[in-house]
C-alpha positions as CSV (number, residue, x, y, z in Angstrom):
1,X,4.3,9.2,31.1
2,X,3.9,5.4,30.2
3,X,6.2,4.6,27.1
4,X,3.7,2.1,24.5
5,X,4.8,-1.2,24.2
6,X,2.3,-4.0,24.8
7,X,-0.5,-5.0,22.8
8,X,-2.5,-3.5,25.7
9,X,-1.1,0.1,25.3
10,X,-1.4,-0.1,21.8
11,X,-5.3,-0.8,22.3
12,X,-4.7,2.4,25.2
13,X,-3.0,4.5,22.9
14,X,-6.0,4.4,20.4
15,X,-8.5,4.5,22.4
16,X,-6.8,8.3,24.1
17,X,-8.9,9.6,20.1
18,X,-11.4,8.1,21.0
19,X,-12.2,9.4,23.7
20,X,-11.4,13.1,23.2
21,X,-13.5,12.6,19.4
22,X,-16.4,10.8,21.2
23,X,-18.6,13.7,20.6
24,X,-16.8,15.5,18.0
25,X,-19.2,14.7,14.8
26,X,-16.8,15.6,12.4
27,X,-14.2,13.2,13.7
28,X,-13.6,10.3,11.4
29,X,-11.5,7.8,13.3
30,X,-8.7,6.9,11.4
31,X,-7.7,2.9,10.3
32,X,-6.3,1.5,13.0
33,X,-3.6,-0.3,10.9
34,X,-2.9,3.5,9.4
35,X,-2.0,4.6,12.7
36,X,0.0,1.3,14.0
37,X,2.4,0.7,10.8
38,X,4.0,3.8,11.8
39,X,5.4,2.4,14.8
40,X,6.7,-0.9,13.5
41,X,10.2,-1.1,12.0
42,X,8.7,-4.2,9.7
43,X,6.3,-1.2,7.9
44,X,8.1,1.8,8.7
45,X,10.9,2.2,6.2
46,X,12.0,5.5,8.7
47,X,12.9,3.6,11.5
48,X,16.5,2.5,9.0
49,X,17.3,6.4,9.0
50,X,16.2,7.0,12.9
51,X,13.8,6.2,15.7
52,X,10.8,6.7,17.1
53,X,8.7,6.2,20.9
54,X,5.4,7.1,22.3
55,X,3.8,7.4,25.5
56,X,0.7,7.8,27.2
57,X,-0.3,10.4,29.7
58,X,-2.0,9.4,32.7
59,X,-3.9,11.3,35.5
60,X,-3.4,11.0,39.5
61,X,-6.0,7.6,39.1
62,X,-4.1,6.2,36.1
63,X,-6.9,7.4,33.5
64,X,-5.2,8.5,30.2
65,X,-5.6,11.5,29.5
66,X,-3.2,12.8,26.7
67,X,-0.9,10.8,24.3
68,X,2.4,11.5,21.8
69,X,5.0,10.6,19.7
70,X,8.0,11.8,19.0
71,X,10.8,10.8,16.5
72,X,14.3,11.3,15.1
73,X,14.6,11.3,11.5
74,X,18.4,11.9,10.7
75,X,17.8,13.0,7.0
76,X,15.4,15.6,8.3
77,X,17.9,18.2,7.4
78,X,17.0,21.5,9.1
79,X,19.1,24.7,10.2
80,X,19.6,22.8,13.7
81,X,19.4,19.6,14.2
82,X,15.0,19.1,14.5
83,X,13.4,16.1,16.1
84,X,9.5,15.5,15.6
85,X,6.8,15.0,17.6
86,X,2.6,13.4,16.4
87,X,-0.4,11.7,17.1
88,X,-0.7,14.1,20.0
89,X,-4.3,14.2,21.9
90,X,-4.9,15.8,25.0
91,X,-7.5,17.0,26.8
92,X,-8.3,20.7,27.2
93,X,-5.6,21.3,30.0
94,X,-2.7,23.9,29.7
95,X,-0.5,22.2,32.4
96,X,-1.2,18.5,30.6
97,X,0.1,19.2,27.8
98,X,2.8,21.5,29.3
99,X,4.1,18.1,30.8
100,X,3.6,16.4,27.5
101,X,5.8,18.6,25.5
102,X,8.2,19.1,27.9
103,X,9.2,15.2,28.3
104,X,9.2,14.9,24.4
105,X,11.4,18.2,24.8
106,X,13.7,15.7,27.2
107,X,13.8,12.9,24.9
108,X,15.0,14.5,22.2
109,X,17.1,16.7,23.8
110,X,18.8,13.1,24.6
111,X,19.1,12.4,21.1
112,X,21.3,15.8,20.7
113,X,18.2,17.3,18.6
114,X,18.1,20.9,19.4
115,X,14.7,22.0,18.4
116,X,11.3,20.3,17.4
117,X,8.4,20.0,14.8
118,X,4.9,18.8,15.4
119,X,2.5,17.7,14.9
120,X,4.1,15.6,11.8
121,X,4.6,12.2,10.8
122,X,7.5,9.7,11.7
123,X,7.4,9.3,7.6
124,X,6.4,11.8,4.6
125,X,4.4,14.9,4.7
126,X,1.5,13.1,2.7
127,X,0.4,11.8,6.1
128,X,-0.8,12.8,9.3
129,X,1.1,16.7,9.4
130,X,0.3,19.4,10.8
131,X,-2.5,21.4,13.2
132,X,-5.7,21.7,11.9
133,X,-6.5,25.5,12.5
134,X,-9.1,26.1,10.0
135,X,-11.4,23.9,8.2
136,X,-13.1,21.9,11.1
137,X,-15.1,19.2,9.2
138,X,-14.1,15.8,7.9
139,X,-10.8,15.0,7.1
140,X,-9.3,13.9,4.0
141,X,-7.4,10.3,4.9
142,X,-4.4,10.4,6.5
143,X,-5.4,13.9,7.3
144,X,-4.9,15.7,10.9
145,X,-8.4,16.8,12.9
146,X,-8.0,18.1,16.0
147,X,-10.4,19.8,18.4
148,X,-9.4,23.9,18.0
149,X,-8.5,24.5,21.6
150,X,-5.0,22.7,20.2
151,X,-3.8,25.7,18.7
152,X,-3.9,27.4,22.0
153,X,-2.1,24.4,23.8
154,X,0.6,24.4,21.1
155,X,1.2,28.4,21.4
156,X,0.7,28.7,24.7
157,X,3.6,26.2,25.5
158,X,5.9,28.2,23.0
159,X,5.8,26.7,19.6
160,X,5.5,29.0,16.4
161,X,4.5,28.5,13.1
162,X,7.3,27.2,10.9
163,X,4.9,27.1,7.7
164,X,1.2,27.2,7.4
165,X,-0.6,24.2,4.8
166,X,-3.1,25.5,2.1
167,X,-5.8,23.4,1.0
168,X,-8.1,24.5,-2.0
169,X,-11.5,23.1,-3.1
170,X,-14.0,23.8,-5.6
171,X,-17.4,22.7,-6.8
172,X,-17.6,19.9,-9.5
173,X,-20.1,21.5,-11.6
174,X,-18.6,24.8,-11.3
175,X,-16.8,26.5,-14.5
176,X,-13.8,27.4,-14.7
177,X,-12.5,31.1,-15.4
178,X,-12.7,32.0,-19.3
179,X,-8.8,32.3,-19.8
180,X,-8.4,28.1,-18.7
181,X,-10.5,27.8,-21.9
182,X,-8.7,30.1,-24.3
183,X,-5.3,28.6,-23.4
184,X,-6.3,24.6,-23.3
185,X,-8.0,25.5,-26.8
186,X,-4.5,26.7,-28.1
187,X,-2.9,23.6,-26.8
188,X,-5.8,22.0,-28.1
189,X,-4.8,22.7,-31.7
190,X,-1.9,20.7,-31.4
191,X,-2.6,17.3,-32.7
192,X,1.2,16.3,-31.0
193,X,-0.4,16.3,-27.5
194,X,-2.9,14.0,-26.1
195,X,-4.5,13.9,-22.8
196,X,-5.6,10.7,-21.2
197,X,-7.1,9.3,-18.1
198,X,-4.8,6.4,-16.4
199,X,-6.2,2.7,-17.7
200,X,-5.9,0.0,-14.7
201,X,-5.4,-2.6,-16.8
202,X,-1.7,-0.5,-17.6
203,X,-0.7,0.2,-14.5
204,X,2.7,-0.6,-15.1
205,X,2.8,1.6,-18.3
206,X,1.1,4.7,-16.0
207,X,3.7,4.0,-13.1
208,X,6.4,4.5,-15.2
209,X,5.3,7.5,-16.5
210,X,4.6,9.0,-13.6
211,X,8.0,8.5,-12.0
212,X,9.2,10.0,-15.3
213,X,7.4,13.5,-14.9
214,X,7.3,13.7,-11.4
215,X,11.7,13.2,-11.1
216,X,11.9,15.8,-14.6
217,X,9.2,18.2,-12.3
218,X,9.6,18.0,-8.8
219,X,13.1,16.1,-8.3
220,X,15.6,18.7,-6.2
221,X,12.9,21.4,-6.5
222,X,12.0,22.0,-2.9
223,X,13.9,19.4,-1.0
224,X,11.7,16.7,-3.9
225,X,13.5,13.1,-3.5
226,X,13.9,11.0,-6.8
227,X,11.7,8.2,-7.1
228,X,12.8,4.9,-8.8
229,X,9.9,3.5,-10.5
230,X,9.8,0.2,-7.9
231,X,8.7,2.6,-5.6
232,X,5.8,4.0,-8.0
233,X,5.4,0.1,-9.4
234,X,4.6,-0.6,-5.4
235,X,2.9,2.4,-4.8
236,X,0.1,2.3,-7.7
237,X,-0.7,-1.5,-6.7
238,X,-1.5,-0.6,-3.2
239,X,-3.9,2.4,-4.6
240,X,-5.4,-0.4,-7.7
241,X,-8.3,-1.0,-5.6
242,X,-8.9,2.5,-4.5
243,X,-8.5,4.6,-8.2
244,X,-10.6,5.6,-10.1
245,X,-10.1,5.1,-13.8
246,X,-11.8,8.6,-14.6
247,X,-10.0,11.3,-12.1
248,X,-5.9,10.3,-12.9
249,X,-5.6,12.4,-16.3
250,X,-1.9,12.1,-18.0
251,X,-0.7,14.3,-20.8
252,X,1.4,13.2,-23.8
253,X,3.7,15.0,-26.7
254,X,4.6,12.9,-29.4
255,X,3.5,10.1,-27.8
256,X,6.2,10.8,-24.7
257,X,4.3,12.0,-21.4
258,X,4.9,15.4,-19.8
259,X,1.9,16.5,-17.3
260,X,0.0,14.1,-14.6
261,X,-2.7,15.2,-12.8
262,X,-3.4,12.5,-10.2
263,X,-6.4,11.9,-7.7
264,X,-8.3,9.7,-5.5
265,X,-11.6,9.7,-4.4
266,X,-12.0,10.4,-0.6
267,X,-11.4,7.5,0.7
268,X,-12.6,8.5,4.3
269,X,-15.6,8.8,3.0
270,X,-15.6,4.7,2.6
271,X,-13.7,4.3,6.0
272,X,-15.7,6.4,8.1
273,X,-18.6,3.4,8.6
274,X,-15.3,1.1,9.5
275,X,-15.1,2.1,13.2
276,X,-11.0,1.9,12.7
277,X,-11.2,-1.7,11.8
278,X,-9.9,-2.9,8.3
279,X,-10.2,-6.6,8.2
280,X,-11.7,-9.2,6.3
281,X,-15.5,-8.3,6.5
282,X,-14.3,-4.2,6.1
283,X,-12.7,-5.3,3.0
284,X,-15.5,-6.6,1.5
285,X,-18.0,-3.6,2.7
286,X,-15.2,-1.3,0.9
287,X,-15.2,-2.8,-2.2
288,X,-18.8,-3.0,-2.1
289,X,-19.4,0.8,-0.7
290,X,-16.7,1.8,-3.8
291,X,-19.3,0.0,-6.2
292,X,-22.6,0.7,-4.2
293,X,-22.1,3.2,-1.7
294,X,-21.7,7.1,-2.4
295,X,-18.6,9.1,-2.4
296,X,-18.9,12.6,-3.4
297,X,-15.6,14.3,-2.9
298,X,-12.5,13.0,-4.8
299,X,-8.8,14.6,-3.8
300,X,-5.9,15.8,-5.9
301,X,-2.8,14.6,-4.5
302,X,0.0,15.2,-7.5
303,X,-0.1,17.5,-9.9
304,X,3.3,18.3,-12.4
305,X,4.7,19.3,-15.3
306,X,7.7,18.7,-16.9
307,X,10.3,21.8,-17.1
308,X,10.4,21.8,-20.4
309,X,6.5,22.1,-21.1
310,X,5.9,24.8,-18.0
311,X,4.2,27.8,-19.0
312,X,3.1,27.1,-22.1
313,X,-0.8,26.2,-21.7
314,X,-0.3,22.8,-20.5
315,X,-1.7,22.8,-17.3
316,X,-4.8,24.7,-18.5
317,X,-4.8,21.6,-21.6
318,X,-5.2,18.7,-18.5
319,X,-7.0,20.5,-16.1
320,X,-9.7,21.7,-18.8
321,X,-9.7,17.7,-20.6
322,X,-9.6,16.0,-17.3
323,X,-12.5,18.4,-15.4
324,X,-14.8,18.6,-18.5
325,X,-14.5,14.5,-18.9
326,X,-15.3,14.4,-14.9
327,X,-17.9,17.0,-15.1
328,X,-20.0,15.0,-17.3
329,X,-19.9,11.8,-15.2
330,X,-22.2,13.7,-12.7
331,X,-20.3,11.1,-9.7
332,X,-18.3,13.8,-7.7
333,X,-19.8,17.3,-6.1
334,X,-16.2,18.3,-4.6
335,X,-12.7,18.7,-5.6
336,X,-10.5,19.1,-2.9
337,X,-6.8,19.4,-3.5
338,X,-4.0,18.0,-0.8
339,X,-2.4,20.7,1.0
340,X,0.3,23.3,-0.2
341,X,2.9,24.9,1.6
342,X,2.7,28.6,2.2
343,X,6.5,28.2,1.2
344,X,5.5,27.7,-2.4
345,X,3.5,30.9,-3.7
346,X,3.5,29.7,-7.4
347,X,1.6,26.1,-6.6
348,X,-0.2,28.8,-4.6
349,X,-1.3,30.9,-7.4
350,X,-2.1,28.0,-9.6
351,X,-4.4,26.9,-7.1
352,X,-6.2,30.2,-6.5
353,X,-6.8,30.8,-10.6
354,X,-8.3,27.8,-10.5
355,X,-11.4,29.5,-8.6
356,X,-10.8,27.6,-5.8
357,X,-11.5,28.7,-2.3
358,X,-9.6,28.0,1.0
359,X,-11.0,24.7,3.0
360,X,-9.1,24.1,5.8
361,X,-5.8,25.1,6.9
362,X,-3.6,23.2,8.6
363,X,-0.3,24.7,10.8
364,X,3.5,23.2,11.1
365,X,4.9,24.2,14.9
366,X,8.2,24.8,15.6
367,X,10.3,24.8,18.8
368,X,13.7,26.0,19.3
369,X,15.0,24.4,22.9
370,X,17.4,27.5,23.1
371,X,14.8,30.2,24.0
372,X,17.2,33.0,22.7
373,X,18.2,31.9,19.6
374,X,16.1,33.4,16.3
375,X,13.4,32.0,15.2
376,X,12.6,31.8,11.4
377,X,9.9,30.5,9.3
378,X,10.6,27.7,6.2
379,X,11.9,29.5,3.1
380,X,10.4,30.5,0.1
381,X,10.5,28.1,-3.1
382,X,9.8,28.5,-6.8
């Protein structure tokens, strides 16, 4: 295995996809700069709470041939301590990637971890996690594809799934089911509450009311972190030239707001004609293919309530307001929604009554380096 630290492995590392994808369709190669500001400290705010290192695998005439990560995260609290292990590619060879796991097994092993995830992210679960083991067409960004013989090279070495990762899609133009209507129209006759779609021009305004529901809604519930609103102030400038005005719907009672409902369009769909490159010249082409081009799939990535307004209509009220509004602009053909944990049957249900169907699945492996000790799947929320 040759640990990654020139310029030149970097190039090597990348260029491991690329040559398992080259005749993969469906592959959409990701930003190189996506994949790269994982691995430096400057971007990475996870290398202040562990570390990270990644290797190439090489065959007996030094052509690469397989690739990984792996990663210590020490507020990745787990029932023993769990290291984590991405960006793995390999070609279709049981003993490869034997050898593969086994020296990330070693390395973190060194760092006293005593079992392992993978494939996830040196970062948060919005990127790059999990094995995709249904679903094989283009990825959402910052989404895992994989060629399906993985699956068999993650099992056969041992891993098991830890928790499975749901995601739902449905047709723009389709209708809902009749009850959505009957309980928006109740909330509906409430002149207190009001729904609107996010303004760019306020971003401030809509960041701070997005860290408000999101701490009140997801905060503690399910492992949730607290966000400070620099974070979301940060966060909603670097999306600014990717949103669309008309897909981020917000709900408000008395003025104070309590539901968000907030999307993107797919912005692989743009990045796919950028051959991993995202300088200059790509930026301009983006901007243009955002005004020009044709993007007909847009993504849910939050989606919340505030305790106090849960179960009474609400998210029938923002889903019915936003999807009629969207509906009518005649711009998008797909909804898909970013995946949900198998762990969480009631975001599960919501999803489902939405008419939805399944569209890919992707799978979180687990290892446990003692052999004999039980295994057991992530717990149930909600």
């Amino acid at each position: 295995m040759h640990e990654v630290k020139t310029n030149a492995d970097k190039k090597a590392f990348l260029q491991v996809a690329i040559d398992i994808y080259k005749n993969d369709p469906n592959w959409i190669r990701p930003l190189d700069k996506d994949v790269e500001e994982v691995f430096d400290p400057a971007k990475n705010k996870f290398f202040k709470k562990g570390n990270c290192t990644r290797w190439i695998l090489q065959d007996d005439k030094g052509k690469p041939i397989g690739r990984i990560a792996a990663f210590v995260n020490n507020q990745y609290k787990q029932e023993q301590p769990t290291g984590g292990i991405g960006f793995f590619e390999c070609i279709n060879d049981q003993a490869a990637a034997d050898f593969i796991f086994n020296y990330c097994k070693e390395w973190l092993r060194q760092q006293g971890m005593q079992a392992m995830d993978g494939p996830i992210n040196f970062g948060e679960r919005d990127k790059w996690w999990g094995l995709l083991v249904e679903g094989f067409y283009e990825p959402l960004y910052c989404m895992n594809y994989n060629p399906s013989y993985y699956k068999q090279l993650f099992e056969n070495y041992g891993f098991q799934v830890y928790f499975n990762q749901v995601c739902f899609a449905l047709k723009v133009k389709d209708e809902l089911e009749k009850k959505y209507y009957d309980r928006h129209g109740i909330v509906a006759a409430d002149p207190n509450f009001k729904a609107v779609h996010i303004k760019i021009d306020q971003l401030e305004k809509f960041a701070k009311d997005f860290t408000y529901v999101y701490n009140k809604a997801w905060a503690g519930h399910g492992g949730g972190k607290s966000l400070e609103e620099r974070q979301v102030q940060k966060m909603f400038k670097a999306m600014k030239p990717a949103m669309d005005e008309d897909i981020t719907w917000y709900v408000y009672y008395k003025d104070e707001p309590v539901a968000i409902w907030i999307s993107l369009p797919d912005l692989n769909q743009f990045f796919k004609h950028m051959n991993g490159r995202f300088g200059l010249l790509q930026k301009l082409y983006f901007l243009w293919l955002k005004k020009f081009g044709k993007c007909n799939r847009f993504v849910g990535l939050v989606f919340g309530i505030i305790p106090e307004f849960q179960g009474k209509g609400v998210d029938a009220y923002i889903i019915v307001e936003g999807g009629t509004y969207i509906q009518k602009l005649n711009k998008y053909e797909d909804y898909e929604m970013q995946w949900i944990g198998d762990f969480n049957p009631k975001m599960i249900n919501i999803a489902q009554n939405l008419g939805t169907k399944r569209s890919r699945i992707l799978s979180t492996y687990r290892y446990l380096f003692d052999r004999h000790k039980e295994f057991k799947r992530h717990h149930i929320i909600g």
